[in-house]
Structures are given as C-alpha cells and as structure tokens.
C-alpha positions in Angstrom: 195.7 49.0 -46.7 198.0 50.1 -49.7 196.8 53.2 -51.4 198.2 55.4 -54.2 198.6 59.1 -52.5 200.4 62.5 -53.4 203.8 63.3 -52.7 204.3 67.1 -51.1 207.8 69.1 -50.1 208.3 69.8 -47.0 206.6 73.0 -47.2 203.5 71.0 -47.7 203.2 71.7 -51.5 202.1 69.2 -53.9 205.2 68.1 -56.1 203.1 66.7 -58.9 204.4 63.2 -57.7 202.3 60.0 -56.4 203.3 57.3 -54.4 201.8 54.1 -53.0 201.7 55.0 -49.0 204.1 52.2 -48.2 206.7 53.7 -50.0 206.1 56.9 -49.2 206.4 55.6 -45.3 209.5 53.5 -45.9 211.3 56.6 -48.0 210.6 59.2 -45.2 208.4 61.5 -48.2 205.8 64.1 -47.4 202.4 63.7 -47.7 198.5 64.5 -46.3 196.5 63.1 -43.8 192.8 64.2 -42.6 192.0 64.1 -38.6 188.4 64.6 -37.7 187.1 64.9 -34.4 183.9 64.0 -33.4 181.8 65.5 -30.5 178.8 66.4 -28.9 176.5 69.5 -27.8 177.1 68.0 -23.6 180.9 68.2 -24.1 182.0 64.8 -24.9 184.4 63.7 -27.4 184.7 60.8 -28.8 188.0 58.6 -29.2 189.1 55.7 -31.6 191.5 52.9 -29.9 193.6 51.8 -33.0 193.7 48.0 -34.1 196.2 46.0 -32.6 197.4 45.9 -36.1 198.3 48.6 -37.0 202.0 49.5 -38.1 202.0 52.8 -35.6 200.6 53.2 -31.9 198.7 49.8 -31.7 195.9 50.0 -29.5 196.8 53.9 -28.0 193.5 56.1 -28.0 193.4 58.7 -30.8 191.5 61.3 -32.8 187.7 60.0 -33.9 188.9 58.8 -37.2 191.6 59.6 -39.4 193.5 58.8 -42.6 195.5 59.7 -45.9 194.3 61.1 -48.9 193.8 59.6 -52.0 196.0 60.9 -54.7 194.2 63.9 -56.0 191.6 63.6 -53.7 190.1 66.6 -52.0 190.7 67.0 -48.6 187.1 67.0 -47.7 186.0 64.3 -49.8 189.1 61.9 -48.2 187.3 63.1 -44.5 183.6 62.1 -45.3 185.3 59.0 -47.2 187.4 57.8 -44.1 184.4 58.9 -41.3 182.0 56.3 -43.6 184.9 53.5 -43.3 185.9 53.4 -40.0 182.7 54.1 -37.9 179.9 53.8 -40.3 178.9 57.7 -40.5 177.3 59.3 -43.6 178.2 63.1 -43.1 178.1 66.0 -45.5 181.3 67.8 -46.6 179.7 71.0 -44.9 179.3 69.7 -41.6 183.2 69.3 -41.3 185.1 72.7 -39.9 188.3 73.0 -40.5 190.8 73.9 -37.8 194.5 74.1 -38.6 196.9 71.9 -40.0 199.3 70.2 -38.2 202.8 69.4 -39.1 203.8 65.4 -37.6 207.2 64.0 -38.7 208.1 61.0 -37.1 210.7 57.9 -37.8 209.3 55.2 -36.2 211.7 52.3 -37.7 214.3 52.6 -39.9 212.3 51.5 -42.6 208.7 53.4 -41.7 209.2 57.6 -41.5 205.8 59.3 -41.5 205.9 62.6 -42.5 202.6 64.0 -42.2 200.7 67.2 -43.0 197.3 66.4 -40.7 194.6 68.6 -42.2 192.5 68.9 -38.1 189.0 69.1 -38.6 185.5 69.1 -35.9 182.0 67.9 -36.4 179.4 67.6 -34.3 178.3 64.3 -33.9 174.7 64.4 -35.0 173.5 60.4 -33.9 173.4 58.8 -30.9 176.5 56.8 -30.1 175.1 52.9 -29.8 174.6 53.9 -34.1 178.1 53.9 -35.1 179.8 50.6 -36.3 183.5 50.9 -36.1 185.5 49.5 -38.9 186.9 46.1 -37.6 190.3 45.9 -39.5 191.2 49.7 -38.1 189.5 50.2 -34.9 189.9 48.0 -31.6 187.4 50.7 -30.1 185.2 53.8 -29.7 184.1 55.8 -26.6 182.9 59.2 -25.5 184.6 60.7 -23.1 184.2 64.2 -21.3 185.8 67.1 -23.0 187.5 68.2 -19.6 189.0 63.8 -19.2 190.8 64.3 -22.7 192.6 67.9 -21.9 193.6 66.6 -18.6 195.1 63.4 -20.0 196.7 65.0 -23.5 197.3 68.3 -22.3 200.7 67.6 -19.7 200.6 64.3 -21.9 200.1 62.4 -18.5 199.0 59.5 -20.0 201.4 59.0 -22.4 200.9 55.2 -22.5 197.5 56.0 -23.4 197.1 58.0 -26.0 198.7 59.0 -29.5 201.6 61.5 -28.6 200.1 64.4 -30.9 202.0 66.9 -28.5 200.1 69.3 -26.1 199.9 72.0 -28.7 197.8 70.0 -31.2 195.9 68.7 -28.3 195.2 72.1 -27.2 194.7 73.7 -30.3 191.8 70.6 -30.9 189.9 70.8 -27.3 190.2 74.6 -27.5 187.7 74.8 -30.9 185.5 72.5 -29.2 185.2 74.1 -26.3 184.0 77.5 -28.0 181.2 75.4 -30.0 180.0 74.4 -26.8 
C-alpha cells in the first residue's frame, strides 16, 4: 500500500519534505520506519513470515510487525497503528519501550532503494497467541518461537535463507532487551 510519508537527510532529520513511499523507494530518499517486537514473560518471541507479495524479502521471517510512518505521524502512534493492522492487537502507546534506532540502507533493484531509519521497539505480548489475526495482504504467518531459537539463528546469521538479514548487531541489540525483561 501507497502512503504519503516524510522525507529525512541522511542524518535522520526531517527535511520538511513528504513523499508517497513508492517514490521515496524508487529515488533512494530517507525516511522512518517502526519495528516492534512482540514477546512473552516464558521467553518466546514472536515472528511475522512476510506475504509472498511483498516487494522486499517475500516470505523470510521478520520482526512481529513493522511499517512506515505516516507523514507527520508520531512514531508511537504509527506502532500501535501498524500492531492493530497486521495482527489485530489493540495496545496502548505506553506499553511500547523504545530501544534504539537502527540505521538500514539497502538497494534492492535499481529502481527500489530503501533507506530506512527503524525506530526498534518491545512489548510484552499481554493475550494468548490463538487471539491474534494476522493481516492477510501483509503477513503469510505468525509463530512463537523460543528466545534462545531466534539468537542462535540471527545472531551468526545461520539461517540466512530464513530470516530478514537485519545484521547480527540489530539482532543482538533486540534479543538482548528482551532478555533483561525476562
């Protein structure tokens, strides 16, 4: 889906530009993204396979849910916005923690460079799995997996056909918060 967002530098700071995100992905411009990860209080974490539709990494395992933000959007808002869509969760802005933000740049066609500012956030997932509904047109799936499964798989990146290549830092820098919540 088309949607209007904000164009940043490449320091990450708002020019005071917008841009539908298909031009901002075909002209290589800056912009934001949120990344949440779910998980739970016995150390799971739960994973989104992608749609086999989608323009980048169909049907590779990735973060819980994630997407861009809306043209002056707040970054919170755009998370509790895009964890409703794509599994069907109703969550408070204050139940998101905010972890880092992560820098992705990557030219994936000629005519499709994502440059990305991923604002990384955690939640606890407060309801029992079997009560999300995964948003058809994005997701192809949803598990929980042990904690322990997704560092040994993202951390060497030994499963490479697997999942989203993130890069072991961001994968580390997510499994590590969870870990100390746990």
């Amino acid at each position: 889906m088309d949607e209007l967002i904000d164009i940043l530098d490449k320091s990450g700071n708002k020019t005071g530009k917008t841009a539908m995100k298909s031009e901002a992905h075909k002209n290589g411009w800056y912009h934001e993204s949120v990344h949440i990860w779910f998980y739970t209080k016995a150390g799971q974490v739960l994973i989104q396979q992608r749609a086999a539709n989608k323009d980048t990494h169909p049907l590779l395992w990735d973060v819980s849910v994630a997407g861009h933000i809306g043209a002056g959007e707040k970054i919170e808002t755009s998370a509790v916005r895009e964890v409703k869509e794509e599994i069907g969760l109703e969550i408070e802005e204050q139940s998101l923690e905010k972890i880092g933000v992560h820098e992705s740049f990557h030219q994936h066609s000629p005519t499709l460079i994502d440059n990305e500012f991923n604002h990384i956030f955690i939640c606890e997932l407060s309801v029992p799995f079997n009560q999300l509904q995964k948003q058809e047109s994005e997701v192809n799936d949803l598990k929980l997996i042990p904690l322990i499964t997704l560092a040994q798989e993202t951390w060497g990146l030994a499963q490479v056909q697997k999942y989203v290549k993130h890069g072991a830092a961001y994968y580390k820098m997510v499994l590590s918060a969870i870990k100390e919540r746990l």
